[in-house]
Structure formats: structure tokens, C-alpha cells
C-alpha positions as CSV (number, residue, x, y, z in Angstrom):
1,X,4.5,-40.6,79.9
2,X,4.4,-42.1,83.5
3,X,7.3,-40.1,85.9
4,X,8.9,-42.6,87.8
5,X,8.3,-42.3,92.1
6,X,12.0,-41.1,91.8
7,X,10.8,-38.5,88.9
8,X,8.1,-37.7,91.0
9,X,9.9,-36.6,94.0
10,X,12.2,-34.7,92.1
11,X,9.5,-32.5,90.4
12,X,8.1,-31.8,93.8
13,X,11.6,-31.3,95.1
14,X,12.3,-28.5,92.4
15,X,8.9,-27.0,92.5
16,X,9.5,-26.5,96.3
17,X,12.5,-25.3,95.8
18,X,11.6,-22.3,93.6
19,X,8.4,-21.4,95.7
20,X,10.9,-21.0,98.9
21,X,13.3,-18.9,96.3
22,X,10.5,-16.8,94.9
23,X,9.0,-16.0,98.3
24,X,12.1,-15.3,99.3
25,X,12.9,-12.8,96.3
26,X,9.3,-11.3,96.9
27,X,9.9,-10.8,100.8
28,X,13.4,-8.8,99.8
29,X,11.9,-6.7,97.5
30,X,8.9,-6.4,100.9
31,X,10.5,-5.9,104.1
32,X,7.8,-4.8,105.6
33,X,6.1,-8.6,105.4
34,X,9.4,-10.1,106.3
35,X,9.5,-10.5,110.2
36,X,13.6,-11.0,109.8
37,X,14.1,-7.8,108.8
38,X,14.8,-4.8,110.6
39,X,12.0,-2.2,110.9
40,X,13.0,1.2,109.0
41,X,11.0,4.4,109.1
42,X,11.0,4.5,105.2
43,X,9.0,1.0,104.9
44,X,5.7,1.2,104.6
45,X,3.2,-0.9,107.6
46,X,3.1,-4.6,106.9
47,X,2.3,-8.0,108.1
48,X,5.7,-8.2,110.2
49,X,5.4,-4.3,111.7
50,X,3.2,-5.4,114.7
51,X,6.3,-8.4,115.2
52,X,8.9,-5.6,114.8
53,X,7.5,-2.7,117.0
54,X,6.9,-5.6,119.9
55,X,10.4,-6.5,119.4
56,X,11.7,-2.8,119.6
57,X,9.2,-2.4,122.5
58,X,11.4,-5.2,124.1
59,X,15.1,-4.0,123.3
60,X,17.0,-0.5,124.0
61,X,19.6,-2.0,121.1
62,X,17.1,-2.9,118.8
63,X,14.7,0.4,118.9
64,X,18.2,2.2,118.9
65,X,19.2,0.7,115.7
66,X,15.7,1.8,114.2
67,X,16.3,5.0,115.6
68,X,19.8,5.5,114.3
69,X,18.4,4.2,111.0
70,X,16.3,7.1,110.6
71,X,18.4,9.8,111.8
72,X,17.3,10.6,115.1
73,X,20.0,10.7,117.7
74,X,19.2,11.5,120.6
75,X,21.7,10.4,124.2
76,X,20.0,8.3,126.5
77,X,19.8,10.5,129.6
78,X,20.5,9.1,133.3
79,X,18.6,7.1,135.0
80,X,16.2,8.8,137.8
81,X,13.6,7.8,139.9
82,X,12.9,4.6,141.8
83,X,10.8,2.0,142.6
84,X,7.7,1.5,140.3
85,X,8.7,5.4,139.1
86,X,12.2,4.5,138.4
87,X,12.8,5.8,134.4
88,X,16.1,3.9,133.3
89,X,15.1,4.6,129.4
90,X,15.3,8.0,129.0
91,X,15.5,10.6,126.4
92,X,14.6,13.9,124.8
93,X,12.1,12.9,122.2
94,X,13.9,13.6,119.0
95,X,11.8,12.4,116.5
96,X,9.7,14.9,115.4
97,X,12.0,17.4,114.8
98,X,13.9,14.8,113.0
99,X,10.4,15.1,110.8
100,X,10.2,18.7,110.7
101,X,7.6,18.6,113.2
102,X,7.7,20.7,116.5
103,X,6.7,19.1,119.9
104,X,5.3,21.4,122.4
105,X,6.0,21.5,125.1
106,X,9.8,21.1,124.2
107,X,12.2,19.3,125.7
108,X,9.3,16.3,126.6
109,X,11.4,12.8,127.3
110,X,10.5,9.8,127.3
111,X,11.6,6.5,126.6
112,X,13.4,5.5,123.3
113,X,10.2,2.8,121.8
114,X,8.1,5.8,122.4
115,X,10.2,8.5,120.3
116,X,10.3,5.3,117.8
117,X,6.4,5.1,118.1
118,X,6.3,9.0,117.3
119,X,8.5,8.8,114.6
120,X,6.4,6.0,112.4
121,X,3.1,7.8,113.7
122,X,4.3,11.0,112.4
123,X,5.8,9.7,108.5
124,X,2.9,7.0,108.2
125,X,0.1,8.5,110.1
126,X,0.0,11.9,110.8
127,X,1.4,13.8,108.1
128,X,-0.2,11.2,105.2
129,X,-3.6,12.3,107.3
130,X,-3.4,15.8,107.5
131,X,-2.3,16.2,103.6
132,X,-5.2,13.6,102.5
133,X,-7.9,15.8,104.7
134,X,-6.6,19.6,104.6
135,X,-4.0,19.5,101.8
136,X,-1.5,20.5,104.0
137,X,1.5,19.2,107.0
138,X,1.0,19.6,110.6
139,X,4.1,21.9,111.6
140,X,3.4,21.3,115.4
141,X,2.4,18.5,118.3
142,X,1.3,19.4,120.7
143,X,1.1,17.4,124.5
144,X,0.1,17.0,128.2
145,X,3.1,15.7,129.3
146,X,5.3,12.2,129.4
147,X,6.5,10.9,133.0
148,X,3.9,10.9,136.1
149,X,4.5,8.7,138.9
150,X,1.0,7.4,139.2
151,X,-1.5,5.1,139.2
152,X,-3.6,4.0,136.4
153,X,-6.8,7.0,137.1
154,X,-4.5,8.5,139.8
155,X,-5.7,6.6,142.9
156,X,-3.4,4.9,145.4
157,X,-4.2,1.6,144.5
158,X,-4.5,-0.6,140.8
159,X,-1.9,-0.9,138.7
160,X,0.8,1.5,137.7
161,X,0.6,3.9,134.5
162,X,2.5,3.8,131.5
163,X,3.8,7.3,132.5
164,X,5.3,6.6,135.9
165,X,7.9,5.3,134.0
166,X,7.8,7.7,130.5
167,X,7.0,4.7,128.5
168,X,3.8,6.9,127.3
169,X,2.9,10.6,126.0
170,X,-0.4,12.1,126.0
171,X,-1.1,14.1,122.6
172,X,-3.4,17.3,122.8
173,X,-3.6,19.6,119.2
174,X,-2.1,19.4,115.9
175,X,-1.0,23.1,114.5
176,X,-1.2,22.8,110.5
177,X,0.8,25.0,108.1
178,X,-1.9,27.5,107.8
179,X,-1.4,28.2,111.6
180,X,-5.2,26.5,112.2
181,X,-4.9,24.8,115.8
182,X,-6.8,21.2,116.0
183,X,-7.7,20.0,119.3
184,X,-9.0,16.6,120.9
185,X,-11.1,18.6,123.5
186,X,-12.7,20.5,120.9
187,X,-13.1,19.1,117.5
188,X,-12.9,14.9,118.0
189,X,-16.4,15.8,118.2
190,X,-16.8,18.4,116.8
191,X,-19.5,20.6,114.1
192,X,-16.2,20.4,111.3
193,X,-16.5,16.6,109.4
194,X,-12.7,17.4,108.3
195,X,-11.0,18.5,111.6
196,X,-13.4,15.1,113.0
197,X,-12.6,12.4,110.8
198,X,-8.6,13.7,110.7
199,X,-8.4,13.3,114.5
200,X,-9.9,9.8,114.4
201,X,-7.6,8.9,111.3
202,X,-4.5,9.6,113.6
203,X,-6.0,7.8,116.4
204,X,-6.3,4.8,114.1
205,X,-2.9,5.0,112.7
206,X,-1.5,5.2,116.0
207,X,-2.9,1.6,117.0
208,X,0.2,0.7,114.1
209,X,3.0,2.2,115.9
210,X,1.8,2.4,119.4
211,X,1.0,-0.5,122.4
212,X,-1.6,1.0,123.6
213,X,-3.9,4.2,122.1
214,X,-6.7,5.7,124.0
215,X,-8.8,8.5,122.7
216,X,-12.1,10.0,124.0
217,X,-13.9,7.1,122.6
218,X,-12.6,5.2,125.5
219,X,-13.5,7.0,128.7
220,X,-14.2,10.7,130.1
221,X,-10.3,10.9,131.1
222,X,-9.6,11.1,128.1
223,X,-12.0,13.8,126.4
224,X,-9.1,15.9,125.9
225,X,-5.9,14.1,124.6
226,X,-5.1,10.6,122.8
227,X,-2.6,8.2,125.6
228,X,0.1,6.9,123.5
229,X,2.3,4.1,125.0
230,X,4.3,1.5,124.5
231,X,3.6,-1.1,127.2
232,X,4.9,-4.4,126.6
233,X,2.3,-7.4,126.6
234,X,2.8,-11.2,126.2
235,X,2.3,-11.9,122.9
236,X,2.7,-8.7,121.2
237,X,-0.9,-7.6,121.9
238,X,-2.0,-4.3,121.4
239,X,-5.2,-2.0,122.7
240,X,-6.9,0.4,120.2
241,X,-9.7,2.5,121.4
């Protein structure tokens, strides 16, 4: 039998028609491949995260929903500072505790995409890591600080860091259940495979949750700690290295 153009058109019409509605049953069932729907902590990384994190990177409202989603409220803090060092997104990082996870130094703030950043890092990167390599959770972070009004290598010229305005944290040792203590100086290198290949796990996994990640792979600044921020770029873009 030979459809008619009309008959034609119709069949194409329907088969559209329940592609769109199956791909749209298919993205609710996967939020995390659906760019229209808000980022959780519970979803697993997608196609859409990157869209959603450079989204959250670009509104207080939008990583506060997130935020609020998975339990962690913390106050913004008033503003302080000025200039190219003026820190108008502040906040006691709240997230790992919110995780069971201590940060150390406590009391560390910083702005509210980067406590989002720690909080994804941590459920999807960190703790998945440490129990696929040692069988165990990391009970402790620890860092080099958050805010420092400074250039990029610390010179008085060049662009401005990530830090000068807390959008950034720079991440030292991990402290696992067993009390053992792994460090970035010591081990990213280091004679142990396991306490190696767990460091550059959570440097990887960072890239999913974080603007910009720089380990000791980069440069001899940073031999001793992985530079977390959330820097907004055109376009979403992100550094990994």
C-alpha cells in the first residue's frame, strides 16, 4: 500500500512526536543529562554538570538553591575588602561537615560556588576514591588557606588570583579513618602506588566540580597542595592540570 503525501507526513509527524516524548521521559528519569534541571548533590556527573556548575559559578541564588538542596546552610557573611580584594560572597565553608568530613584549618571561608565545588568533590570524588583505593572514608581535609589578596605567583604585576577574592581553596592532606595522613608534598609522587594513584584520582575528579584544578603536575608552586577554584570563564571553560 502507497501512504498518501498527507499519510506520509502524518507518520513522520507521530514518529517525531514520540522520539521528543521518549527523550523527554529518559532525561526525567536522568537529570544529570538534562541541562534544565537543577544540579543536586545526589545526581550522579553528566553531560549537563559542566552547564550546571558554570551556571552556579555565575549565580549566588542559583548555587544557594544547590546548596540548600543538600543541606548545607551556611549565612553569607559581610562583605569585606576592596578593590580587586573586595570578597562580597562570603561564607564559612559548610560542606564538608555537612559530609561528615572535617576541614582543617576550621572556620576556612570562602565563596558559596566553592563550598558547592567541595561538596560534589567530596560525595562524587573524594570519598568514592578513597573507598575504591584504601577501603576506607577520609575523615579530614586538610588546607593552605582560602582568601589572599594577591597576584597570580605573588608579584605586583599580572593578573589577580582566584584567592584575592576567596573564590579558591588550596587542598594539602587527606586524613583517612585509620588516622593515616596523605599528603600532596609527600606522596603525589611518592614510593606508595595506592597513596599515588588516589591523589591523582581526586585531582581528576575535581576538574568535574571545580573551574580551575592545579596540582604539582602543573608547576613547582604547586608541589605541595592541589588550587581549587571557581573562576568564571566565557563559555563555561575549565582548566585541568
Amino acid at each position: 500500500m502507497v501512504l498518501s503525501r498527507f499519510d506520509q507526513f502524518a507518520v513522520a509527524v507521530l514518529l517525531a512526536a514520540s522520539f521528543v516524548l521518549a527523550s523527554l521521559a529518559w532525561l526525567h528519569d536522568h537529570p544529570e543529562h538534562d541541562p534544565r534541571a537543577p544540579l543536586t548533590l545526589a545526581e550522579p556527573d553528566g553531560w549537563a554538570t559542566g552547564r550546571k556548575f558554570a551556571a552556579l559559578r555565575s549565580s549566588r541564588a542559583v548555587c544557594g538553591a544547590f546548596l540548600d538542596s543538600a543541606g548545607v546552610n551556611t549565612p553569607a557573611l559581610p562583605a569585606t575588602g576592596n578593590g580587586a580584594c573586595l570578597r562580597d560572597d562570603r561564607q564559612v565553608l559548610g560542606a564538608p561537615a555537612r559530609l561528615g568530613t572535617l576541614l582543617r584549618p576550621q572556620g576556612g571561608q570562602a565563596t558559596c560556588a566553592v563550598d558547592a565545588g567541595l561538596a560534589r568533590w567530596i560525595r562524587h570524588g573524594v570519598q568514592p576514591a578513597a573507598e575504591a583505593v584504601f577501603r576506607q572514608k577520609v575523615v579530614r581535609i586538610e588546607h593552605l588557606g582560602t582568601a589572599s589578596c594577591r597576584r597570580i605567583g605573588g608579584g605586583e604585576r599580572g593578573n589577580w588570583s582566584e584567592h584575592a577574592t576567596g573564590n579558591a581553596i588550596d587542598i594539602a592532606s587527606f586524613v583517612l579513618a585509620d588516622g593515616s595522613r596523605i599528603s600532596v608534598a609527600k606522596d603525589w609522587n611518592g614510593k606508595d602506588a595506592a597513596t599515588s594513584r588516589f591523589l591523582h584520582d581526586v585531582r581528576d575528579a575535581a576538574c568535574r566540580s571545580f573551574s580551575t584544578v592545579l596540582s604539582p603536575d602543573y608547576n613547582a608552586a604547586h608541589a605541595d597542595h592541589l588550587h581549587l577554584d571557581q573562576a568564571k570563564r566565557a563559555g563555561g571553560w575549565s582548566t585541568c592540570r
